[in-house]
N, C-alpha and C positions, 0 to 999 in steps of 0.2 A: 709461458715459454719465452717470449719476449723479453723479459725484463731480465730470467736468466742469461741469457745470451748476452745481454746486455752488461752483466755483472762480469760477466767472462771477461767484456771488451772492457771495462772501469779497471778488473785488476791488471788487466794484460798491462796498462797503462801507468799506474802506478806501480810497477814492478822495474817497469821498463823504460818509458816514455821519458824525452827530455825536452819535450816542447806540447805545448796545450793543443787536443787535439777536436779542432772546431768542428768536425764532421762527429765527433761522438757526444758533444757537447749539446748538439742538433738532434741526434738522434735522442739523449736520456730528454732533451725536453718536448719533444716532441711524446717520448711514453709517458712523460707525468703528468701532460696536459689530458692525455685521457685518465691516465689510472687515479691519479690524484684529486680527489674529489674537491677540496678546496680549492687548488690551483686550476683545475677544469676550469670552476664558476667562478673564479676569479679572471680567469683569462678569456673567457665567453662575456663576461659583462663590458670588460675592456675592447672590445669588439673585432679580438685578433684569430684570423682565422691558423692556428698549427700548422698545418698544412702550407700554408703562401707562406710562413718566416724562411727566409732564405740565408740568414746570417746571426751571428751572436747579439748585434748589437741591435736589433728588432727583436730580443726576448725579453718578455716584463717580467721583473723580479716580485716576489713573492715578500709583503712586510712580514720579518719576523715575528711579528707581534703573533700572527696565527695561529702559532706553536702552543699560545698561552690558552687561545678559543677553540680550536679544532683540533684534530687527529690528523695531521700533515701525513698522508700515509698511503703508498702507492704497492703496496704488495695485494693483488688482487685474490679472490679466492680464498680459500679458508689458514691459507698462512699465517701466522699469527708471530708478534715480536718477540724477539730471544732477549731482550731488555728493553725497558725503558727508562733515557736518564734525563732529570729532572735539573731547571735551573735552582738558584737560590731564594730568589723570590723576595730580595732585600729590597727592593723598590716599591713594597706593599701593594703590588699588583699579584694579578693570577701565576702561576710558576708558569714555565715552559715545559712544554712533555715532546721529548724527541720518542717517539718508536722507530729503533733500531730493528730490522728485519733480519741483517747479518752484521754479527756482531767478528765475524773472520774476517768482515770487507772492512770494519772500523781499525781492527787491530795491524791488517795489512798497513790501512791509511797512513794512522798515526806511528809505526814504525817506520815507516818506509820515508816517509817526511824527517821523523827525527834524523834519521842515520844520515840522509840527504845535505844536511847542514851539519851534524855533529860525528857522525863515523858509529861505527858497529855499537849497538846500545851495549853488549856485552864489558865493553871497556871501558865505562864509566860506575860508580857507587855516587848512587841519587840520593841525595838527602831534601826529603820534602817538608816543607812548611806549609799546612793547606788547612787550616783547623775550622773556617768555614766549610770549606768541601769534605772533611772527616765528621763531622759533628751534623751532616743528613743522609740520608741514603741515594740512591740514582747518581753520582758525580761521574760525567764524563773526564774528567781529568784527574781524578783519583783511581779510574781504572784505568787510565791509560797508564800513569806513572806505577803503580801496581806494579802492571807487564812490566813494565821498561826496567823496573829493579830487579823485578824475577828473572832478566836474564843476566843479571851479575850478581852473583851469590858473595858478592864479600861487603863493603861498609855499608852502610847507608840505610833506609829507613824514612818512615812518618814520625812526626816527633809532637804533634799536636803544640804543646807549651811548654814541653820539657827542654829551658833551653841549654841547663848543665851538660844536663847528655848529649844534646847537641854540639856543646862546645867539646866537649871529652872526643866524641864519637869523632869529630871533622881532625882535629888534632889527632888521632890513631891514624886515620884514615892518609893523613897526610906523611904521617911518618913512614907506612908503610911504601906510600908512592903511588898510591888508589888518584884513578883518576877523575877528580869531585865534580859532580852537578849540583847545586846547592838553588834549588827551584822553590819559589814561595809565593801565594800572594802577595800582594804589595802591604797590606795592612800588618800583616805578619812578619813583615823582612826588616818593616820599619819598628816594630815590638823589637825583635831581635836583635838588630842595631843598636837601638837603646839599652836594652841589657846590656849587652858588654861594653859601652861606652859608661854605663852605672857601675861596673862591676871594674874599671881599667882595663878590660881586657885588650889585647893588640891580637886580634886575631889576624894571620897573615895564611891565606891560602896560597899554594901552590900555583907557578905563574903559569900555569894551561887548568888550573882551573873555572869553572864557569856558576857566577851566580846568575839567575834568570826570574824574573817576578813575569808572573801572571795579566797584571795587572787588577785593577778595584781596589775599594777598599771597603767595601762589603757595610757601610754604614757604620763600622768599627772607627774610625779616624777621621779629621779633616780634610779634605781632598787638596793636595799638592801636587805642585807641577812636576811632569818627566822628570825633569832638569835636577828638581831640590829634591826631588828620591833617590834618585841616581849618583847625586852627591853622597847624599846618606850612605847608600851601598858601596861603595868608589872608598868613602873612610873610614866606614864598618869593616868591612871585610880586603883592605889590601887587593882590590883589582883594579887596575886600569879600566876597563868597562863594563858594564852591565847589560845582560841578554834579556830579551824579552819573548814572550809566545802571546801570537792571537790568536785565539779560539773563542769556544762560545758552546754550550748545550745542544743548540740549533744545528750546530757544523761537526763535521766527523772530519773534518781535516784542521791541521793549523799553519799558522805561518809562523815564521822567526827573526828575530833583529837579534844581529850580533852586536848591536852597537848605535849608539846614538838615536833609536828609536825606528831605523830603516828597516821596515820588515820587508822579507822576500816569499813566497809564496812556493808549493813545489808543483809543477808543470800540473798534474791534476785538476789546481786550484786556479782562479783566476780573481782578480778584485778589478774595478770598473767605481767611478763615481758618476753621479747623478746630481740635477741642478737641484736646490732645498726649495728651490721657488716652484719648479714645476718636476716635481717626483721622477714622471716617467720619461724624463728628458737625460740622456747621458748628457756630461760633459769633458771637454779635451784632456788629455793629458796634463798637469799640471796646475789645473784648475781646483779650489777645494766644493768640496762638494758631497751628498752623503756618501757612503761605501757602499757598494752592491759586489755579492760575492758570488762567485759561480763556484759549487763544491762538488763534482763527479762523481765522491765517497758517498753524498748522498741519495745516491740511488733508489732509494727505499721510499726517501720522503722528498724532500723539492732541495732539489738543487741548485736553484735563483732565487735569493734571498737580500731582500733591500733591508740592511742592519741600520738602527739608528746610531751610528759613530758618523763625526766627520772626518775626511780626510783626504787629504793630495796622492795621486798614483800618477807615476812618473813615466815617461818613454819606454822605459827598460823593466816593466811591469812590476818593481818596487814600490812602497807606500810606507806614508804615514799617519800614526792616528791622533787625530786631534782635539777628540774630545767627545762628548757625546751631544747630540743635537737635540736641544733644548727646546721644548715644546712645540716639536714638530710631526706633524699630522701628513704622512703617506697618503696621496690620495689612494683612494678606493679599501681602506684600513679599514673600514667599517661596512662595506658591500655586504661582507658574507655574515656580520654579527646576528644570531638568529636569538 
């Protein structure tokens, strides 16, 4: 009963909500310290009593890494998950396994965020580049982007490596006056680039439309900076800026940078850094430091999640990400390894 109630209050919130709301933030962690059996004994060894936390910034984040060794999973009782989406697994570690409990609070989430920064998903034709996330099963952002296309019946599409049709496809789309989201991994946008820079192409989009990488590069490429991909994109494709989304397997919500790498978060969601020297220590404003995310959407599973990215979160609860944190050990990461 709890935890429904509790759903009730997560969507009332992202329907609605325009500022992050710390008393419900208090209460979802308060339910997953009991119902969440990792996070319990992960938060019982840390020697915090639930109970005495009185504010956000006394709650310990949960290393994603658990995703990969336990069932992160707070649906009590014989409920069972309406999906489970699975990471990549390119890091030659174990995958990650989210058990999604409600898969209508995921699709609430991740629309309700999109339109929040881009406007009614109905108004855009999505054209995706995702050939890692097409080419396994479980992808949290291949079923997102799905939805998000299924509610505009006119251009756009998965194109895996067919980048003809891609090119055909964007050129209809654009003559008609379709309004383009053109969303790719990074490793795929940078294939795509090159194609029509092989081919002379001048492709020139539509100046409201929006290219967006994902981010990785999934083992496919050498890894480059923001900067010199964005370039890439910027005179590949005829836009003045390049969009970004962070998300993650782990997270039922995402954020977005419209630009220069600034991502903004929707009230929901919150990001917080932490010292890399001492894990469970936040750090100020403007400091770098790892990313710790509070995600409401996850209701199901742990909603305080210490991601290993590094990155600066500013006054005005914007962030940047700066890269990933290079052999760095969370304390208490191995507590519950049985």
């Amino acid at each position: 009963m709890e935890g429904s109630v509790l759903q009730d209050r997560v969507l009332a919130a992202i329907r609605s909500a325009e500022r992050f709301d710390e008393s419900l933030a208090l209460a979802v962690f308060r339910f997953q310290a009991r119902a969440c059996e990792p996070y319990r004994r992960y938060v019982d060894l840390l020697g915090i009593d639930p109970a005495a936390v009185g504010s956000i910034g006394e709650v310990p984040y949960l290393p994603v890494e658990f995703f990969r060794s336990h069932r992160v999973w707070s649906a009590a009782g014989d409920r069972e998950p309406e999906t489970v989406f699975t990471s990549s697994g390119t890091t030659g570690t174990e995958t990650s396994r989210h058990y999604v409990c409600s898969t209508a609070l995921y699709d609430e989430a991740f629309t309700r965020g999109f339109e929040r920064f881009y406007g009614a998903a109905e108004g855009w034709s999505i054209f995706a580049l995702l050939p890692s996330y097409m080419e396994r099963s479980g992808s949290s952002l291949v079923w997102m982007v799905e939805r998000l296309q299924a509610k505009n019946g006119a251009c756009g599409g998965f194109y895996l490596y067919d980048h003809d049709k891609l090119t055909v496809d964007l050129e209809i789309a654009a003559q008609r006056g379709e309004k383009i989201l053109l969303i790719g991994v990074s490793f795929a946008l940078l294939d795509y680039a090159e194609y029509l820079s092989g081919r002379g192409i001048a492709l020139r989009l539509p100046a409201d439309a929006v290219v967006m990488e994902t981010g990785g590069m999934k083992g496919r490429r050498r890894e480059v900076s923001r900067e010199t991909m964005h370039d890439a994109f910027r005179h590949a494709f005829g836009v003045e800026r390049v969009h970004s989304e962070y998300g993650m397997t782990e997270l039922l919500s995402q954020a977005y940078s419209t630009g220069e790498g600034l991502f903004r978060c929707p009230p929901w969601m919150r990001v917080a850094t932490r010292d890399l020297q001492s894990p469970l220590q936040p750090i100020p404003a403007g400091e770098t430091g790892g990313i710790d995310v509070i995600d409401l959407a996850n209701l199901w599973s742990c909603s305080f999640l210490a991601i290993q990215d590094r990155g600066i979160v500013y006054p005005d609860g914007s962030f940047r990400v700066l890269g990933r944190v290079e052999g760095a050990q969370i304390r208490g990461c191995n507590m519950l390894i049985e």
